[in-house]
VEXPA-860971 format. One record per atom (N, C-alpha, C, CB): z, y, x; residue in three letters; residue number from 0; atom name. Coordinates in nm, 4 decimals, decimal comma. Each point is the difference from the previous one (the first is absolute). Glycine has a CB too. Example, Ala and Ser with C-alpha at 12.3 -4.5 7.8 and 13.67 -1.06 7.14 Angstrom:
BEGIN
<r w="0,7800" v="-0,5690" u="1,3190" res="ALA" n="0" atom="N"/>
<r w="0,0000" v="0,1190" u="-0,0890" res="ALA" n="0" atom="CA"/>
<r w="0,0000" v="0,1200" u="0,0900" res="ALA" n="0" atom="C"/>
<r w="0,1246" v="-0,1173" u="-0,1892" res="ALA" n="0" atom="CB"/>
<r w="-0,1966" v="0,2223" u="0,1542" res="SER" n="1" atom="N"/>
<r w="0,0060" v="0,1190" u="0,0820" res="SER" n="1" atom="CA"/>
<r w="0,0730" v="0,1090" u="-0,0770" res="SER" n="1" atom="C"/>
<r w="-0,2145" v="-0,0628" u="0,1184" res="SER" n="1" atom="CB"/>
END
This chain:
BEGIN
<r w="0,0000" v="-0,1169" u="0,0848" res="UNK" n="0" atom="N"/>
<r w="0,0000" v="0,1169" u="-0,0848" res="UNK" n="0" atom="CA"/>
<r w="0,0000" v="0,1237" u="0,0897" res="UNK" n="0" atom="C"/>
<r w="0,1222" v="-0,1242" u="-0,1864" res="UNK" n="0" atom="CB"/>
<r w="-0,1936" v="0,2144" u="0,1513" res="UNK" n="1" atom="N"/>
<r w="-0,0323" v="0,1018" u="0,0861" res="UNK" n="1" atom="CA"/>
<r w="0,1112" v="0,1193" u="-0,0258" res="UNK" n="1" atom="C"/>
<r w="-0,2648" v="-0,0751" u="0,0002" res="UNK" n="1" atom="CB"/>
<r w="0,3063" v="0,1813" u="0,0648" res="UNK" n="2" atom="N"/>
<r w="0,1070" v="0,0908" u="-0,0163" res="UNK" n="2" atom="CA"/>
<r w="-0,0153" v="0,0718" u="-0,0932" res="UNK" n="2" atom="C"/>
<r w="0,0417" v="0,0005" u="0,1872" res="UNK" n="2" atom="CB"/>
<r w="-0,1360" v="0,0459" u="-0,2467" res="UNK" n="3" atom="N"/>
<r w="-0,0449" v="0,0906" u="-0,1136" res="UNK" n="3" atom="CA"/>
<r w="0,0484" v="-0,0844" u="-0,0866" res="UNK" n="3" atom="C"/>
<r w="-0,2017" v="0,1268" u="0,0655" res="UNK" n="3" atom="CB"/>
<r w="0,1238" v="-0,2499" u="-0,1436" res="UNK" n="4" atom="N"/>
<r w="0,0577" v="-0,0711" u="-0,0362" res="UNK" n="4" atom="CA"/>
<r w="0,1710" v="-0,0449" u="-0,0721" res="UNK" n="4" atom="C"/>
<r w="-0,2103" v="0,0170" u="0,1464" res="UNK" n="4" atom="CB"/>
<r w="0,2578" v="-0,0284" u="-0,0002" res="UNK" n="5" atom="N"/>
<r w="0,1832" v="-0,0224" u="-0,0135" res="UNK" n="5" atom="CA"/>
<r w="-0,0176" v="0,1599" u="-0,0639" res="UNK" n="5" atom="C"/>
<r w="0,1522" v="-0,1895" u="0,2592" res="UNK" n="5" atom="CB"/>
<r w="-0,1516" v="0,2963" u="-0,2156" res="UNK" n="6" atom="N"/>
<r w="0,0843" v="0,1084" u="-0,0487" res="UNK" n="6" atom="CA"/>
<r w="-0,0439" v="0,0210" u="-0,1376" res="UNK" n="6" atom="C"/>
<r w="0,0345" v="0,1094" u="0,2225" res="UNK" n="6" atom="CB"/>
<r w="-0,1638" v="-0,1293" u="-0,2867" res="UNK" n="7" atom="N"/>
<r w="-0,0131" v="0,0167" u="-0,1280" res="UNK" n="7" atom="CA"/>
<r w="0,1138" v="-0,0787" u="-0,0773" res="UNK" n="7" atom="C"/>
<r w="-0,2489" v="0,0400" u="0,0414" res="UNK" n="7" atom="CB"/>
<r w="0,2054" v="-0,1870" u="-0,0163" res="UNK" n="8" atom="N"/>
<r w="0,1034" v="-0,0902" u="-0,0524" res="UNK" n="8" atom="CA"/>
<r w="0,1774" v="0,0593" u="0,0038" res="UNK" n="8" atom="C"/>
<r w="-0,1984" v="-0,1990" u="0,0933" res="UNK" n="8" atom="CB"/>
<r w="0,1896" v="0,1838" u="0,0221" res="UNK" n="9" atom="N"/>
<r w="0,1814" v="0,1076" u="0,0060" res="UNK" n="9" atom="CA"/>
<r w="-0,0123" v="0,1142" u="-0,1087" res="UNK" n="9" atom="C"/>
<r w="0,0499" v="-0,0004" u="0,2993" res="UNK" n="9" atom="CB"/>
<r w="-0,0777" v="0,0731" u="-0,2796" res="UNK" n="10" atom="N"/>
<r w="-0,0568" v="0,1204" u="-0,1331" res="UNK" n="10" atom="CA"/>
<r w="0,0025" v="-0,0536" u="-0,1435" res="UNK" n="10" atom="C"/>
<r w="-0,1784" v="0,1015" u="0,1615" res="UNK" n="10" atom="CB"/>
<r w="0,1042" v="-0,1938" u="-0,1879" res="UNK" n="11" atom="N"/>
<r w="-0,0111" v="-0,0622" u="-0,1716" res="UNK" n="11" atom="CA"/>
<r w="0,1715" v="-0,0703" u="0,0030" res="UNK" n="11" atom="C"/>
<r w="-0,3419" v="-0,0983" u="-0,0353" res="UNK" n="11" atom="CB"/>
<r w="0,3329" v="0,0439" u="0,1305" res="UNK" n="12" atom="N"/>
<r w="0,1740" v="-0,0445" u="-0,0662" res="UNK" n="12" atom="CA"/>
<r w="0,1002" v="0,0664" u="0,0472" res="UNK" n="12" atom="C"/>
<r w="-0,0422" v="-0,2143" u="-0,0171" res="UNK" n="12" atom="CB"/>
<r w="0,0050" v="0,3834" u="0,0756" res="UNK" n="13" atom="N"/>
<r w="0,1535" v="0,0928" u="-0,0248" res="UNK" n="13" atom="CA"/>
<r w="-0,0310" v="0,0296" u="-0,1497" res="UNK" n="13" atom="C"/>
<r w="0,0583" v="0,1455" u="0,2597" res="UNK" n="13" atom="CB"/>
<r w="-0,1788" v="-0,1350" u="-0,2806" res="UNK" n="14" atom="N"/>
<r w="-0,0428" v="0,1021" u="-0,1423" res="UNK" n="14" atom="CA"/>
<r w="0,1013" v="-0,0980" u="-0,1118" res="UNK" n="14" atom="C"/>
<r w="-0,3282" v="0,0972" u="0,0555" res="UNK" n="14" atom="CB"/>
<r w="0,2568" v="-0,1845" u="-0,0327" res="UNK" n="15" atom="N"/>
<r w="0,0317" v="-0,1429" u="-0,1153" res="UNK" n="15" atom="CA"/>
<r w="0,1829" v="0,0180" u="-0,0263" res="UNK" n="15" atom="C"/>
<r w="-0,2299" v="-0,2269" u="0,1306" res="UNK" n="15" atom="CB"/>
<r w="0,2820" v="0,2369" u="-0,0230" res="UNK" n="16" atom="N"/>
<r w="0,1331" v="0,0231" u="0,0097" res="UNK" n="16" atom="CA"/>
<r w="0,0439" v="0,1150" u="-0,0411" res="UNK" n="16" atom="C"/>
<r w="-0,0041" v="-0,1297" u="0,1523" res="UNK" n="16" atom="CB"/>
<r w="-0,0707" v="0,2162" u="-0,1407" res="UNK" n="17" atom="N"/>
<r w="0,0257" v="0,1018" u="-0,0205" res="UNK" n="17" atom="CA"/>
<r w="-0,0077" v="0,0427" u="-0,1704" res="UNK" n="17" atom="C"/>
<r w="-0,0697" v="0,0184" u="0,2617" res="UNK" n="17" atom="CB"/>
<r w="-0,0299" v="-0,0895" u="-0,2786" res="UNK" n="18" atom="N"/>
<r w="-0,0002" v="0,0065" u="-0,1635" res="UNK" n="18" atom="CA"/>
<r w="0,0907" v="-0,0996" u="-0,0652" res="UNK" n="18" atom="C"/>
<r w="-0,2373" v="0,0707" u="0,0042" res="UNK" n="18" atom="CB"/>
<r w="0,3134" v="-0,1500" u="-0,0001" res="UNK" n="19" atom="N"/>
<r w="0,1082" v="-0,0954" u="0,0043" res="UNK" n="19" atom="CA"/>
<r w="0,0836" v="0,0728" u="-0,0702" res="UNK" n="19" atom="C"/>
<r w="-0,0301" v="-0,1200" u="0,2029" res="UNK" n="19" atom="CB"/>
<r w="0,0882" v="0,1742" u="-0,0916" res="UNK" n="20" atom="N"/>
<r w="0,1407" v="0,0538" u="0,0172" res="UNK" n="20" atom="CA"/>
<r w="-0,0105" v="0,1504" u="-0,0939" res="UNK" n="20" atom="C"/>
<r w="0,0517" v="-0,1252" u="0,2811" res="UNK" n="20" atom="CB"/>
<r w="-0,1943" v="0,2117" u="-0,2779" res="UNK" n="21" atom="N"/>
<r w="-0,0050" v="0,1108" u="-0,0578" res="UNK" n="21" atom="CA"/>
<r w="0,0004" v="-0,0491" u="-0,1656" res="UNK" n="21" atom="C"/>
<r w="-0,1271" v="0,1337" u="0,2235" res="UNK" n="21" atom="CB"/>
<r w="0,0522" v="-0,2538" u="-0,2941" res="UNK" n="22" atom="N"/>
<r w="0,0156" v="-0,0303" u="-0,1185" res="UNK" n="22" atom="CA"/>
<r w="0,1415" v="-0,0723" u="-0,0704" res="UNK" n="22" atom="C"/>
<r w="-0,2466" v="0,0030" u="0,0595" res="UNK" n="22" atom="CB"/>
<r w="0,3393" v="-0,0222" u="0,0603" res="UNK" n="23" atom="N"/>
<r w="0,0997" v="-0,0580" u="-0,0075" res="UNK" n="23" atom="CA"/>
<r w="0,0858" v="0,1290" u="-0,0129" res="UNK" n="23" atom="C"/>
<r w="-0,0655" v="-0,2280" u="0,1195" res="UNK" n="23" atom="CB"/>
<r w="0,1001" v="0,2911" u="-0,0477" res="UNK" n="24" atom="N"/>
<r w="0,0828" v="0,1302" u="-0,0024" res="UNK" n="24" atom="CA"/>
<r w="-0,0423" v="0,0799" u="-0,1514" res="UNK" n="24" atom="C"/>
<r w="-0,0015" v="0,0246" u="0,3027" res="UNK" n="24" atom="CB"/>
<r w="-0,1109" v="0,0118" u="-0,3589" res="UNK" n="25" atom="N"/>
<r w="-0,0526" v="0,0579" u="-0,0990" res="UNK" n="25" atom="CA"/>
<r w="0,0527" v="-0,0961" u="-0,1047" res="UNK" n="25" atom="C"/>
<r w="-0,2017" v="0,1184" u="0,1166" res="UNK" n="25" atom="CB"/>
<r w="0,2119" v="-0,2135" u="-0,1143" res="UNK" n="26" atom="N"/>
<r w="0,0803" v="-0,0737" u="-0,1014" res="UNK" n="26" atom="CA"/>
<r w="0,1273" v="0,0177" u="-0,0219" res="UNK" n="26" atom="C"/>
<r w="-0,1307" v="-0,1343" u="0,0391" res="UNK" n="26" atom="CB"/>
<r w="0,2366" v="0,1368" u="0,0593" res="UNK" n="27" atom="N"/>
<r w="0,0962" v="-0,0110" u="0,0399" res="UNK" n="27" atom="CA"/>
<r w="0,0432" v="0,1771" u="-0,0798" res="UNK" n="27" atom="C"/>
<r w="-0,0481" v="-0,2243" u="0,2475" res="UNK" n="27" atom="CB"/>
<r w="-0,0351" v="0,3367" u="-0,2297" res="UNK" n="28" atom="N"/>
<r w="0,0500" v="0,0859" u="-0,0116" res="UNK" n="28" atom="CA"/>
<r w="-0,0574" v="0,0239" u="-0,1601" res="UNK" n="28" atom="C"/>
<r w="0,0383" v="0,0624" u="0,2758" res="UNK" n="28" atom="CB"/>
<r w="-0,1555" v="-0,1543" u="-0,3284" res="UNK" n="29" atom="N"/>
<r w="0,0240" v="-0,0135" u="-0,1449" res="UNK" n="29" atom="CA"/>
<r w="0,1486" v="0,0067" u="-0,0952" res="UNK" n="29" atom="C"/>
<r w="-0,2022" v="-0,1300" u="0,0770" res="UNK" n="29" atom="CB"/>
<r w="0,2148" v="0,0648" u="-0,0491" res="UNK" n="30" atom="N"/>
<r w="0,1528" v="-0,1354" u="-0,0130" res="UNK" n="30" atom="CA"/>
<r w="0,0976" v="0,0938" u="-0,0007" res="UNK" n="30" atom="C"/>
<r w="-0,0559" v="-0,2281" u="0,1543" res="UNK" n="30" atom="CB"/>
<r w="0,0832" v="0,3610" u="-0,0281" res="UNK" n="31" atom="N"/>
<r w="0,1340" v="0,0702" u="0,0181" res="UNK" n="31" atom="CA"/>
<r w="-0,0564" v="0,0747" u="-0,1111" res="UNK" n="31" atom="C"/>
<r w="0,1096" v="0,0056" u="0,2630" res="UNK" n="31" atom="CB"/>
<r w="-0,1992" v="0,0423" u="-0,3266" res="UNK" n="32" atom="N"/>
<r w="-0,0118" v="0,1217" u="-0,1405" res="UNK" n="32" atom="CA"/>
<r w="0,0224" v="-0,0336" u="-0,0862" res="UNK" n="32" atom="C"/>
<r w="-0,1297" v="0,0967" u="0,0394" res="UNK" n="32" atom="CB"/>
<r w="0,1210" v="-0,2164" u="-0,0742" res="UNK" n="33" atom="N"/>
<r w="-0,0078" v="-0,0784" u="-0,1327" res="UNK" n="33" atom="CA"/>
<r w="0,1198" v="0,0538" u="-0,0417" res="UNK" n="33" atom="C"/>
<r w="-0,1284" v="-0,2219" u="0,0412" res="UNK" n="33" atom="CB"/>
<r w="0,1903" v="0,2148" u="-0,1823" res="UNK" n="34" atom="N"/>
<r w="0,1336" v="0,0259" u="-0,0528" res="UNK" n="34" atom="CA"/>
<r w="0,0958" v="-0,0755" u="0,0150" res="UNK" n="34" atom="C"/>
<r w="-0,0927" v="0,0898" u="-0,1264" res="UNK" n="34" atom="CB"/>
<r w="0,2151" v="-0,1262" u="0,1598" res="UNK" n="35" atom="N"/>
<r w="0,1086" v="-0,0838" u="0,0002" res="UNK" n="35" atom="CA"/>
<r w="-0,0205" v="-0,0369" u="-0,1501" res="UNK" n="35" atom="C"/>
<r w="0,1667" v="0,1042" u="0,1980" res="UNK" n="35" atom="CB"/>
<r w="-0,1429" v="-0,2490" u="-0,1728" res="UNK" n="36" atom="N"/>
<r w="0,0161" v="-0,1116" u="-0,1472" res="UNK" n="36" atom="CA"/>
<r w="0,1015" v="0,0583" u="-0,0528" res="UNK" n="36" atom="C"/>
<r w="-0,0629" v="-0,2354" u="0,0692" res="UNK" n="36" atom="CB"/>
<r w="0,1878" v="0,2684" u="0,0124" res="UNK" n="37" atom="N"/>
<r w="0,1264" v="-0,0437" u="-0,0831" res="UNK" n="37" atom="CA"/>
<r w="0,0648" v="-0,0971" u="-0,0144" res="UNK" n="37" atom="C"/>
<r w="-0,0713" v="0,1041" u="-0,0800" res="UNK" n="37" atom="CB"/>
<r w="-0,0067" v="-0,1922" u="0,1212" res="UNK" n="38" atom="N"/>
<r w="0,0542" v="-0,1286" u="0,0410" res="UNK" n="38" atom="CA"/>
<r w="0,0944" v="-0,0534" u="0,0898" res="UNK" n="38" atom="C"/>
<r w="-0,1691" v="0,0035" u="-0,0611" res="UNK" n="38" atom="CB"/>
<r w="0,2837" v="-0,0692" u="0,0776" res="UNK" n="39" atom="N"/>
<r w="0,1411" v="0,0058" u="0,0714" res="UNK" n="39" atom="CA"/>
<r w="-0,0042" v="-0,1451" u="0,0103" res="UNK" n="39" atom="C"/>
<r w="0,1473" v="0,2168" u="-0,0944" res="UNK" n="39" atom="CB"/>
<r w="-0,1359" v="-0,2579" u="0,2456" res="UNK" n="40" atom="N"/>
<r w="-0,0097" v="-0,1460" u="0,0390" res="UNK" n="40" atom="CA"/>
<r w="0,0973" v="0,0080" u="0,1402" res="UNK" n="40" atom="C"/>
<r w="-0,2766" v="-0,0652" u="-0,1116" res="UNK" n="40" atom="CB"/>
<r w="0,3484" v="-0,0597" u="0,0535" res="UNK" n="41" atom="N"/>
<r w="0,1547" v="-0,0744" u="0,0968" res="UNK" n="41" atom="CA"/>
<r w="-0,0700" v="-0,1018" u="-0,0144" res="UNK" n="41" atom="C"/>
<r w="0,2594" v="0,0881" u="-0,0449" res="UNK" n="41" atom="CB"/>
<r w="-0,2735" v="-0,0632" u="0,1795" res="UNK" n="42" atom="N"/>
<r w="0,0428" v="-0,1858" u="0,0005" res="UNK" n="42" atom="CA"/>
<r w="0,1235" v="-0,0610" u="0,0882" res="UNK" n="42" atom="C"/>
<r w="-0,2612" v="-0,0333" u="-0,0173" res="UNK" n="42" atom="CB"/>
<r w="0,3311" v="-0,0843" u="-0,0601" res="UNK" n="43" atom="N"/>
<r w="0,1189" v="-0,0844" u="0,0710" res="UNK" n="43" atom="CA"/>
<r w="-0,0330" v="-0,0889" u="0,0613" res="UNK" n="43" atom="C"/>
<r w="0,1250" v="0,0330" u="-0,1318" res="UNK" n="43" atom="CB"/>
<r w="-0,1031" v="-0,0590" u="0,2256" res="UNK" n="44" atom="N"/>
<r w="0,0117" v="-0,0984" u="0,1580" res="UNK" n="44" atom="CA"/>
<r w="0,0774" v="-0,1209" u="-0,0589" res="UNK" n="44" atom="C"/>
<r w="0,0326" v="0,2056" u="0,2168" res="UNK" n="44" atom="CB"/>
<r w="-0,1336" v="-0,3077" u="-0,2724" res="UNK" n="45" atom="N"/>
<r w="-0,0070" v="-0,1703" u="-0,0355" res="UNK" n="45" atom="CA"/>
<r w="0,1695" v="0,0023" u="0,0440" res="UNK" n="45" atom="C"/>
<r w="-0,3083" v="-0,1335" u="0,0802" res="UNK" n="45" atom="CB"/>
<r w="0,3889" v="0,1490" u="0,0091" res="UNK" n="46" atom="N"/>
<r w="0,0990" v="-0,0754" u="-0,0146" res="UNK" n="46" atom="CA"/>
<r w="0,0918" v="0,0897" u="-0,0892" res="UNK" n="46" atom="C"/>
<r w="-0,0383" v="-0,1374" u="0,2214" res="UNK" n="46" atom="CB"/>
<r w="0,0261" v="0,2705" u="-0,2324" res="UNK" n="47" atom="N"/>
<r w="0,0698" v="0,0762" u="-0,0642" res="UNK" n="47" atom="CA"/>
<r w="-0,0202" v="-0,0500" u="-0,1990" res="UNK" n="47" atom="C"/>
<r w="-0,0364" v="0,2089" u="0,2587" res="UNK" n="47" atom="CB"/>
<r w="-0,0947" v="-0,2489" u="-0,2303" res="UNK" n="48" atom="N"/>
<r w="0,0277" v="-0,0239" u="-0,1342" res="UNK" n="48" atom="CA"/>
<r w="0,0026" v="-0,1530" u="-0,0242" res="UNK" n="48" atom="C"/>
<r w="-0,1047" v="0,2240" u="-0,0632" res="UNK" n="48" atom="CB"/>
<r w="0,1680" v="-0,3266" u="0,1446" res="UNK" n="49" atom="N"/>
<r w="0,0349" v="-0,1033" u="-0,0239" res="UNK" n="49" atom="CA"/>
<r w="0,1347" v="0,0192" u="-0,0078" res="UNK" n="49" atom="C"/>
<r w="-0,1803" v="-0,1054" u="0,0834" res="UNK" n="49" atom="CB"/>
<r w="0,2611" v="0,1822" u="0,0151" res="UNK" n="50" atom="N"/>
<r w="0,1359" v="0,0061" u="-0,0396" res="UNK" n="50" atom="CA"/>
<r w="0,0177" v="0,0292" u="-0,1370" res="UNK" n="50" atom="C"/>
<r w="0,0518" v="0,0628" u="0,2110" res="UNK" n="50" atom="CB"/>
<r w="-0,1176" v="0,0323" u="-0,2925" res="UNK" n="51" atom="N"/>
<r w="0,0367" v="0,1228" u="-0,1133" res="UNK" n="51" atom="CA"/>
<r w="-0,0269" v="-0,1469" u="-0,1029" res="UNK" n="51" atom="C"/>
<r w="-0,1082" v="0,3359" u="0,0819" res="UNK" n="51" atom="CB"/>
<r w="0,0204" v="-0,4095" u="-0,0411" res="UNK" n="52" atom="N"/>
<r w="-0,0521" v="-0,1392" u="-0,1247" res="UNK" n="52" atom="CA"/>
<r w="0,1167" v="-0,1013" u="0,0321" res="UNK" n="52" atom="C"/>
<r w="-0,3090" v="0,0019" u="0,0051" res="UNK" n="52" atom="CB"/>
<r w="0,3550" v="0,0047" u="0,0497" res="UNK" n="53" atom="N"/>
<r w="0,0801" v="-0,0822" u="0,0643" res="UNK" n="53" atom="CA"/>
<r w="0,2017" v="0,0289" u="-0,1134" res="UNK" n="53" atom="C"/>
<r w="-0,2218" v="0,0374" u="0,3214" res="UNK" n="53" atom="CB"/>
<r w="0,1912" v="0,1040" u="-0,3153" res="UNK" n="54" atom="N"/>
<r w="0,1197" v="0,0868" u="-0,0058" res="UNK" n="54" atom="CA"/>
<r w="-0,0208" v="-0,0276" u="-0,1797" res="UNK" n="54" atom="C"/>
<r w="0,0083" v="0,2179" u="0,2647" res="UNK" n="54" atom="CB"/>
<r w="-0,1203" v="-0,1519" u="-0,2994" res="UNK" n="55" atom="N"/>
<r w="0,0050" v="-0,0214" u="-0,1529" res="UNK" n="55" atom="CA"/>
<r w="0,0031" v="-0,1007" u="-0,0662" res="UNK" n="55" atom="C"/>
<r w="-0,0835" v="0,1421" u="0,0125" res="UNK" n="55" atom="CB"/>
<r w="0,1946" v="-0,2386" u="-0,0672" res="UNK" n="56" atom="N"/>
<r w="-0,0088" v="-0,1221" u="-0,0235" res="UNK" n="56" atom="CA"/>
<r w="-0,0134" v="0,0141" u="-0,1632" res="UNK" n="56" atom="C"/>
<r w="0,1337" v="-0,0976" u="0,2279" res="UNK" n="56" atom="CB"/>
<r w="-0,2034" v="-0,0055" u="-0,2911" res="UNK" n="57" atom="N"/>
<r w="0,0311" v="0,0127" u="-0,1760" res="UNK" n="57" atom="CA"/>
<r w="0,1058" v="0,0288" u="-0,0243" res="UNK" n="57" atom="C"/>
<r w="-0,1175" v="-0,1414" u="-0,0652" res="UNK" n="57" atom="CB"/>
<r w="0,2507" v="0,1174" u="0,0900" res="UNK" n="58" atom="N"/>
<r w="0,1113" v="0,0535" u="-0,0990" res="UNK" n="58" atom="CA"/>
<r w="0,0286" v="0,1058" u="0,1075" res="UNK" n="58" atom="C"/>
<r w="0,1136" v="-0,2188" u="-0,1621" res="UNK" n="58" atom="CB"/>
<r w="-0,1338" v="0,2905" u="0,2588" res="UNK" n="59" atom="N"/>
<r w="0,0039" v="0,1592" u="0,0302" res="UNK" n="59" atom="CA"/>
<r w="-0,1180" v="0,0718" u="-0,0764" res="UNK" n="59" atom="C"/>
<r w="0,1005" v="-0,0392" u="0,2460" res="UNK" n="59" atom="CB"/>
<r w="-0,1415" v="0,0013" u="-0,2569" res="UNK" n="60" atom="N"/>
<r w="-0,1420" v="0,0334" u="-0,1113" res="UNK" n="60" atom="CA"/>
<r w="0,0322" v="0,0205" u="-0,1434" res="UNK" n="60" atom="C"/>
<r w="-0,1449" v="-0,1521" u="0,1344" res="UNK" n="60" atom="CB"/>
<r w="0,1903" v="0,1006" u="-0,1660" res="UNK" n="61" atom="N"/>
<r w="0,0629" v="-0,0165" u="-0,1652" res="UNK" n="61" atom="CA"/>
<r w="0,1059" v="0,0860" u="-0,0311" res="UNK" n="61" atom="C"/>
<r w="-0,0417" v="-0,2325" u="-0,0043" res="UNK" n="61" atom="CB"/>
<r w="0,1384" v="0,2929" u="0,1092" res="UNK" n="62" atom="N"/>
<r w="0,1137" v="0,0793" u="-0,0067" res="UNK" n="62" atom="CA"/>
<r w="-0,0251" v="0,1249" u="0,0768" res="UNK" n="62" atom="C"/>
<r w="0,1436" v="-0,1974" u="-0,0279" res="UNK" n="62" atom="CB"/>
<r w="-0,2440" v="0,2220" u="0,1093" res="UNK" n="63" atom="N"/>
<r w="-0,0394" v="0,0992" u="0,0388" res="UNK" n="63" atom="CA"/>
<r w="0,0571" v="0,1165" u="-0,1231" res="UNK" n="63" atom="C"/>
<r w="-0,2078" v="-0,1385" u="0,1520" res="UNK" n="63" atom="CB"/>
<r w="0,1983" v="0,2448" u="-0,0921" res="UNK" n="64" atom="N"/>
<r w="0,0153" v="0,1268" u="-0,1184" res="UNK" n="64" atom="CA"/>
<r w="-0,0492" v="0,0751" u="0,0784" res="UNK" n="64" atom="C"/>
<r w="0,1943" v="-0,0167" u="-0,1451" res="UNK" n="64" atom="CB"/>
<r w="-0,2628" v="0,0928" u="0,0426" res="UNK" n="65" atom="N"/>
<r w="-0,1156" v="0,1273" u="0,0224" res="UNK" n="65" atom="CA"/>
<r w="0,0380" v="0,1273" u="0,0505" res="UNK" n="65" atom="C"/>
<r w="-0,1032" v="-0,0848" u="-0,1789" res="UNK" n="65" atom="CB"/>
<r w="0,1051" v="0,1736" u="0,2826" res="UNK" n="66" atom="N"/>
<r w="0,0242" v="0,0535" u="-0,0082" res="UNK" n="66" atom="CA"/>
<r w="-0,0013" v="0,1378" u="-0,1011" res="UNK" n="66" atom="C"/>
<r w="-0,0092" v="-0,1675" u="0,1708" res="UNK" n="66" atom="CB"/>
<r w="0,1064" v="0,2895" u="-0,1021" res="UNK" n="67" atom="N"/>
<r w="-0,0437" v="0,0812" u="-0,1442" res="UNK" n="67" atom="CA"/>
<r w="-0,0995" v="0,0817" u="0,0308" res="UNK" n="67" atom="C"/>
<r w="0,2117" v="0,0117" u="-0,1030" res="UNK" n="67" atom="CB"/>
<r w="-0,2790" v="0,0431" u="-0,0022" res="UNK" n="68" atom="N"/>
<r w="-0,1036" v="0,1047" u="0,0405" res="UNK" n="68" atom="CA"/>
<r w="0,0347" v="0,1406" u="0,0543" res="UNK" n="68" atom="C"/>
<r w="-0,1123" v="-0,1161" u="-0,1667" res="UNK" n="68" atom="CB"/>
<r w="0,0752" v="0,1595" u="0,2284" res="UNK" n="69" atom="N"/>
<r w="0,0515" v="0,1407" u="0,0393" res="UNK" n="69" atom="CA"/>
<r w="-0,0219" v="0,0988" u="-0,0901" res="UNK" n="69" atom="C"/>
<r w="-0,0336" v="-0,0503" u="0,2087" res="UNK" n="69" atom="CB"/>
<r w="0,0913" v="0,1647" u="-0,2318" res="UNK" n="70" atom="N"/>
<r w="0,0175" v="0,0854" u="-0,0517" res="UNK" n="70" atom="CA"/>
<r w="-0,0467" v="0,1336" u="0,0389" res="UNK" n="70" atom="C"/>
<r w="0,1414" v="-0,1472" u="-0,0524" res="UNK" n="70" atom="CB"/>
<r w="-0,2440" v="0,2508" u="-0,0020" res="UNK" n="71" atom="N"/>
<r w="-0,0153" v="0,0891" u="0,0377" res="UNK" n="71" atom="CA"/>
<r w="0,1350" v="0,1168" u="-0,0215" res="UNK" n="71" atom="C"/>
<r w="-0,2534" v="-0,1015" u="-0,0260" res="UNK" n="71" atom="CB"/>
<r w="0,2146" v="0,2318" u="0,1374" res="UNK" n="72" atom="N"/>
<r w="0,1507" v="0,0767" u="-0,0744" res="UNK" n="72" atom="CA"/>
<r w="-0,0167" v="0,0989" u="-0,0900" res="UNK" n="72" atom="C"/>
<r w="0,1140" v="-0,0225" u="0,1907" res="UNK" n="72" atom="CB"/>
<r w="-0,0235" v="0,0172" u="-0,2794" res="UNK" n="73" atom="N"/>
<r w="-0,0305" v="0,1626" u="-0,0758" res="UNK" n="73" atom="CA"/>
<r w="-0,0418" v="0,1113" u="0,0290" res="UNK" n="73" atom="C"/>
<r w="0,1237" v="-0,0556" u="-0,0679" res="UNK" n="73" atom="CB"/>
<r w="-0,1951" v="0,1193" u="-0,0122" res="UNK" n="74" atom="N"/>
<r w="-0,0484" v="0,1025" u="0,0940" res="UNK" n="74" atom="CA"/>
<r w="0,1284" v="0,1057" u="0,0268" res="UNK" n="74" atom="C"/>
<r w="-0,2671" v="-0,0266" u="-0,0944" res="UNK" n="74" atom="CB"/>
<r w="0,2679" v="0,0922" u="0,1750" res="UNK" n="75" atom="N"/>
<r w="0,1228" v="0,0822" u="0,0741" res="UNK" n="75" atom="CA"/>
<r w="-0,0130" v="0,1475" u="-0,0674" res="UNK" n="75" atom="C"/>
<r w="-0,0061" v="-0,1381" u="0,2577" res="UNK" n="75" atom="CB"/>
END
């Protein structure tokens, strides 16, 4: 392969790369405009919630009591 050659080739695959990463980033900064869902996600770590399954047995289940609801305050 002759030197002209190699450097074209080198050339088509910075470009190629280059268009990669530029259609990748343009996506990426799609994505940050978009609106927040609102959507609220925990997640618990498998053993944390084997203990908690572990902890809630049917008759702690059955006698459980609810807590109370909170109360807003009067207005002042």
């Amino acid at each position: 392969m002759n030197k002209r050659r190699i450097v074209l080739l080198a050339g088509a695959v910075a470009a190629a790369g280059a268009a990669v990463v530029g259609f990748a980033t343009a996506g990426q900064a799609d994505r940050e405009r978009e609106e927040p869902s609102g959507a609220v996600v925990h997640e618990v770590p498998a053993e944390e919630a084997q203990d908690a399954a572990e902890y809630w047995t049917e008759k702690r289940m059955r006698e459980a009591q609810p807590m109370p609801m909170p109360e807003a305050p009067e207005n002042p």
